[in-house]
VMD Tcl script that draws the C-alpha trace (Angstrom):
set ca {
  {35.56 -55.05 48.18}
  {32.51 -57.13 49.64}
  {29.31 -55.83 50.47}
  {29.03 -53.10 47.33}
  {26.66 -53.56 44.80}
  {27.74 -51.54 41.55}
  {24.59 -50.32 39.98}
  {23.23 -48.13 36.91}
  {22.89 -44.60 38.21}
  {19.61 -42.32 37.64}
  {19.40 -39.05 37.65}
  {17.99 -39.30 41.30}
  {21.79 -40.00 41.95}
  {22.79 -36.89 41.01}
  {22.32 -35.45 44.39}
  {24.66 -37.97 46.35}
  {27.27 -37.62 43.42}
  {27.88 -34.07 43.46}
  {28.10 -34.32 47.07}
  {30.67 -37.45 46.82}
  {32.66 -35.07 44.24}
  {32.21 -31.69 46.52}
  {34.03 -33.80 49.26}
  {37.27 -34.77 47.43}
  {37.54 -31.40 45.46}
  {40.78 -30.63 47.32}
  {42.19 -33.21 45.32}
  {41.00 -31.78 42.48}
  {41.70 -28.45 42.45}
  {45.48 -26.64 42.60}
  {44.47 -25.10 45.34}
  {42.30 -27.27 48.14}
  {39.70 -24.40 48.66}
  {39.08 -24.56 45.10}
  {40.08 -20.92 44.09}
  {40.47 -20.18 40.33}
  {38.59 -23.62 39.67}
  {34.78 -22.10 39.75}
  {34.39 -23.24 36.08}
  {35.00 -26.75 37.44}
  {33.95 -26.87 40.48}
  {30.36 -25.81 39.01}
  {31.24 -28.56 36.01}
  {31.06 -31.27 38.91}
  {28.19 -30.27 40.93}
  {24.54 -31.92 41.13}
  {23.06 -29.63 38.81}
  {25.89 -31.10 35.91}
  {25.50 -34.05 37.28}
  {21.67 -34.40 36.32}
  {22.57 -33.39 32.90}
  {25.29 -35.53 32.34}
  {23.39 -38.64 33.85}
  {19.99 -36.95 31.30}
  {22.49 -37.89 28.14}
  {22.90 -40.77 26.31}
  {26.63 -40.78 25.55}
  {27.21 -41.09 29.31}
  {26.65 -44.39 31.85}
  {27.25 -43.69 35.10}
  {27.44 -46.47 37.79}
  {27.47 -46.24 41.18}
  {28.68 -48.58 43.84}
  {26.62 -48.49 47.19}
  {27.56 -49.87 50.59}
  {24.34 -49.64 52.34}
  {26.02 -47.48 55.28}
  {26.08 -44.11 53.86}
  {24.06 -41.89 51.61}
  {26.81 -41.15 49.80}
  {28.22 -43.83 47.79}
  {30.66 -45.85 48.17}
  {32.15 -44.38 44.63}
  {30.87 -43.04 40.88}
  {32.54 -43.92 37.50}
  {31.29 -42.92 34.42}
  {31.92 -43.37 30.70}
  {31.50 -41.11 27.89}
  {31.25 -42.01 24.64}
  {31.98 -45.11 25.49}
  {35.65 -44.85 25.71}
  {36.87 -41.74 27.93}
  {36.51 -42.08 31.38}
  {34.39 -38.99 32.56}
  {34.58 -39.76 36.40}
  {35.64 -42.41 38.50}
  {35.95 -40.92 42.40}
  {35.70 -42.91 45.42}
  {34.94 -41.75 48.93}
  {37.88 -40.65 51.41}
  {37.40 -43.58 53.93}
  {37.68 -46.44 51.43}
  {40.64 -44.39 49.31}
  {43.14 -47.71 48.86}
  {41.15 -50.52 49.23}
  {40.80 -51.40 45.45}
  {37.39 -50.17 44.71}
  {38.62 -47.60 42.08}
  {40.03 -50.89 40.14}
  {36.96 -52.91 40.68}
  {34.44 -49.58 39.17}
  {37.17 -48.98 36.17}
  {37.40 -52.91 35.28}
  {33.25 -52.55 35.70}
  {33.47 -49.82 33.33}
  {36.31 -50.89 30.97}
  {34.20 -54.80 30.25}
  {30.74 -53.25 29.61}
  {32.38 -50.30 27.31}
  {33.95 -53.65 25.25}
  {30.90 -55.15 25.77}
  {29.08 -52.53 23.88}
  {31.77 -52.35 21.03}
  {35.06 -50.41 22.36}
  {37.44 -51.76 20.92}
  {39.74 -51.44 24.41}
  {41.17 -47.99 23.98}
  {40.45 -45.57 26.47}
  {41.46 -42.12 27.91}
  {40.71 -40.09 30.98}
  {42.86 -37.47 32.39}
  {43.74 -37.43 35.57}
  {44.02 -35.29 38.27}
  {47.56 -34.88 40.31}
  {46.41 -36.70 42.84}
  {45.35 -39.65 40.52}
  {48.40 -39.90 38.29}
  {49.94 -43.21 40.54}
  {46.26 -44.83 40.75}
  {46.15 -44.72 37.09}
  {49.38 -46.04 36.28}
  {48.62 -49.09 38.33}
  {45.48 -49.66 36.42}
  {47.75 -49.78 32.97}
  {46.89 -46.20 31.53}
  {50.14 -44.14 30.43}
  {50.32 -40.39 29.95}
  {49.29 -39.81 26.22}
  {50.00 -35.95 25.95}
  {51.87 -32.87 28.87}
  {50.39 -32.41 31.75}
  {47.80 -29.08 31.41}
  {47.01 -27.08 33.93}
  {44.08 -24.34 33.40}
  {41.56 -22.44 35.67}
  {42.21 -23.81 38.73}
  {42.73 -27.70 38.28}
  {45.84 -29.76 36.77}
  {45.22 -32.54 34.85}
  {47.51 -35.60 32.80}
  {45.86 -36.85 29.47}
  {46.38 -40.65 29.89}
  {45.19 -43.67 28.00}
  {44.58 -47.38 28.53}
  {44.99 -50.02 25.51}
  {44.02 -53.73 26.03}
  {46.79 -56.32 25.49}
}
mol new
graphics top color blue
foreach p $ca { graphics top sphere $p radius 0.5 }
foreach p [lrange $ca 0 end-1] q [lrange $ca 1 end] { graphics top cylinder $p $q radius 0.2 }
display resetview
């Protein structure tokens, strides 16, 4: 997409990515007003957020579009091989940004020293987006306190 700039995230993100995350929780949860999913729900929020984005083992990038505080989208790595969050905003869902923040992800995690094996797991409502991006489902489908989820993994070449 033109006009984003993909940027390291600060913890003065945190704010705008909880908020970005609060928004698509319906997709998230089982059910869309999020009952049964408080453990998560609170797991995603700002306050997590500035922990996670406090701790080394996570890089979180954001991709900003100028027109919105809320960005454009979030991924983040942990570990530097699961991918912790990637989550793009409603009006630009299909447009190929969640590719171009995973590829942005997946190059500087082999950059660093992955050797290109990854996992994430995926919500319901991910599942498709994921298989397009090359990651197959590595273990069942699990579904616990109020959000479903597909253990999937990613393996260069």
């Amino acid at each position: 997409m033109e006009g984003l700039a993909i940027r390291r995230a600060g913890i003065d993100d945190a704010d705008a990515i909880g908020a970005l995350i609060a928004d698509l929780l319906p997709f998230l949860t089982l059910h869309p007003d999020g009952r049964g999913a408080a453990g998560f729900i609170a797991s995603v929020g700002a306050p997590a957020q500035r922990r996670y984005l406090a701790q080394p083992n996570f890089r979180y990038h954001v991709a900003a579009d100028g027109g919105s505080a809320m960005p454009a989208g979030v991924v983040a790595m942990r570990d530097n091989g699961h991918l912790f969050h990637l989550f793009v905003r409603r009006d630009l869902h299909g447009r190929g940004l969640g590719r171009q923040l995973w590829e942005f992800a997946r190059d500087e995690a082999i950059a660093l020293g992955n050797p290109g094996t990854f996992t994430v797991n995926a919500s319901d409502h991910a599942v498709a987006m994921y298989r397009r991006l090359g990651f197959v489902p590595a273990a069942p489908r699990a579904e616990h306190d109020g959000i479903a989820y597909l253990p999937m993994r990613w393996q260069a070449g």
